[in-house]
C-alpha positions as CSV (number, residue, x, y, z in Angstrom):
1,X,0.0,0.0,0.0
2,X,2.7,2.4,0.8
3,X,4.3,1.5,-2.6
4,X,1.4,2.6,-4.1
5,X,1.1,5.9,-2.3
6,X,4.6,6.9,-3.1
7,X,4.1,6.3,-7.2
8,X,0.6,7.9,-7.1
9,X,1.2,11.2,-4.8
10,X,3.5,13.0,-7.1
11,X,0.8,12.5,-9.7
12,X,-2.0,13.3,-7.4
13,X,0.3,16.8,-7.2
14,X,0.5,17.6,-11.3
15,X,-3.0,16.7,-11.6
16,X,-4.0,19.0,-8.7
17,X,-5.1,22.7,-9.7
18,X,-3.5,24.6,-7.3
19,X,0.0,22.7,-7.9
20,X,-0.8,23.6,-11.8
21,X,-0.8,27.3,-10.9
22,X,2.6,27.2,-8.8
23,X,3.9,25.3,-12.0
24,X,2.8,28.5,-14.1
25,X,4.1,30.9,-11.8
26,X,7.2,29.4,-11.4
27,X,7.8,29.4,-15.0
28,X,6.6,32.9,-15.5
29,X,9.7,33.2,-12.9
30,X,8.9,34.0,-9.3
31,X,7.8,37.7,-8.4
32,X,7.9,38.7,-12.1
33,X,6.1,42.0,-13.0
34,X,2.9,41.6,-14.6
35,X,2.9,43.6,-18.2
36,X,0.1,45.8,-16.8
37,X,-1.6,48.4,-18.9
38,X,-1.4,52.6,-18.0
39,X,-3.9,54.2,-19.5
40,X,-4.8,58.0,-20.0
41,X,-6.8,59.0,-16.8
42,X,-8.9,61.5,-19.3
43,X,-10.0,59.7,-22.3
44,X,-8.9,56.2,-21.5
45,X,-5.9,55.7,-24.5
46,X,-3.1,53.2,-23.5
47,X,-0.3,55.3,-22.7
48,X,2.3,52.9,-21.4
49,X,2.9,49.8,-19.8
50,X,4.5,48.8,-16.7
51,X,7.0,46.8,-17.6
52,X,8.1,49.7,-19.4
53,X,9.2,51.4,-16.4
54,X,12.6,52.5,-15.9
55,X,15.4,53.7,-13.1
56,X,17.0,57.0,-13.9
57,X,19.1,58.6,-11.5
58,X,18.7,55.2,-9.5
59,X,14.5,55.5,-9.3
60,X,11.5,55.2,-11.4
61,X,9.6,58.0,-9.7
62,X,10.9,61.5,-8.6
63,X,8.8,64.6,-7.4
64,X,9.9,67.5,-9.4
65,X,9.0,71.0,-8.5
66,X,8.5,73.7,-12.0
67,X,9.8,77.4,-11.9
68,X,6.0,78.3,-11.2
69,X,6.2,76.1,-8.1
70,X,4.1,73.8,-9.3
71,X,5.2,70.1,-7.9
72,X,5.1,66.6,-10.5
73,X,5.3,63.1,-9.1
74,X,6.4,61.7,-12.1
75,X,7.7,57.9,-13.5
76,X,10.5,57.4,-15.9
77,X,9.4,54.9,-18.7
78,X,11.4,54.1,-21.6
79,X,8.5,53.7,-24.4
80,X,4.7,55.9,-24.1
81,X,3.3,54.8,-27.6
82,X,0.3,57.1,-26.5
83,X,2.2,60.1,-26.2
84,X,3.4,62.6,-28.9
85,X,5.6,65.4,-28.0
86,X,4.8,68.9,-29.2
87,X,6.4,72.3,-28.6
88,X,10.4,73.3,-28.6
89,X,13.1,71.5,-27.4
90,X,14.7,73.1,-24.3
91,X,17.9,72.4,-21.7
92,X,15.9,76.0,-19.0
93,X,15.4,74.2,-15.9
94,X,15.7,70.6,-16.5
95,X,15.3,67.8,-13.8
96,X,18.0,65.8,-15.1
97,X,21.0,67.1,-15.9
98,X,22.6,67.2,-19.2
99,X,19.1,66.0,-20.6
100,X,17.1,69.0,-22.4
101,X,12.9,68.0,-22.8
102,X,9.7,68.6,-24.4
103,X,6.1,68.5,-23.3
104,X,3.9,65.7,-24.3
105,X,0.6,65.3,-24.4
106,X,-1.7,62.3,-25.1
107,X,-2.0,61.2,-28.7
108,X,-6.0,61.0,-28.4
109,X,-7.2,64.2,-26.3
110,X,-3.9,66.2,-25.9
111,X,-4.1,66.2,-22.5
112,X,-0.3,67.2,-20.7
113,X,1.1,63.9,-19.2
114,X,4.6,64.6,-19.0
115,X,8.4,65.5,-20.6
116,X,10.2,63.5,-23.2
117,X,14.2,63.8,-22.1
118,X,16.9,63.1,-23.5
119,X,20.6,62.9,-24.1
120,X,21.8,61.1,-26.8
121,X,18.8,58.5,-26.0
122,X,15.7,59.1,-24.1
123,X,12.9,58.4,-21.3
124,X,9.4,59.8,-20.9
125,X,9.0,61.6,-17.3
126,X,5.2,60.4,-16.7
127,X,3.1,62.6,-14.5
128,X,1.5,59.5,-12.5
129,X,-1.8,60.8,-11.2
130,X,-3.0,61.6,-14.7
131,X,-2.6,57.8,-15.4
132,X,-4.5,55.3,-14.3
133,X,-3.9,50.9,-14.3
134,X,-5.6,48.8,-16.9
């Protein structure tokens, strides 16, 4: 009987839903980021993604205060295929040194969502409350 036990319990484990789901996860690879969706908090277009996130100056998000005092809690992402930048290029008051920026706006109601920087290549500076998850 025991014999029997030990042949039949590690199939009792692969045919067993929950163990299917560790199988998946594990695969997937352990704590891995889910590619979710960022989406314009105005009119709803797909902005970004999260796995698209990105450390610059060693962090994804930084709070940035404007000449006009006006603060940004913004997210560094290296692709925003919902975003178009309009308006000059400029190096007056950068956030990140050496890069120079332009507004951009979403591609679908214009709304403001954040900076395009760049220095030799570039990241988008998000502004994160005017996105919202998918």
């Amino acid at each position: 009987m025991k014999t029997w036990l030990f042949i039949l319990s590690p199939l009792c484990r692969f045919l067993d839903p929950a163990s299917a789901r560790k199988r998946k996860t594990k695969k997937a690879g352990i704590g891995a980021r889910r590619d979710r969706a960022l989406y314009c908090k105005f009119c709803g277009q797909l902005i970004s993604t999260e796995n698209n996130r990105i450390p610059v100056n060693a962090s994804h998000d930084h709070t940035c205060i404007n000449p006009a005092g006006i603060e940004f809690h913004i997210g560094c992402f290296d692709q925003a295929p919902g975003c178009t930048a309009v308006g000059p290029v400029s190096l007056e008051h950068t956030w990140f040194a050496g890069h120079c920026w332009q507004i951009i706006v979403c591609s679908n109601c214009h709304e403001h969502l954040g900076w395009y920087f760049r220095n030799g290549s570039g990241f988008f500076g998000l502004i994160l409350n005017k996105l919202k998850p998918g």
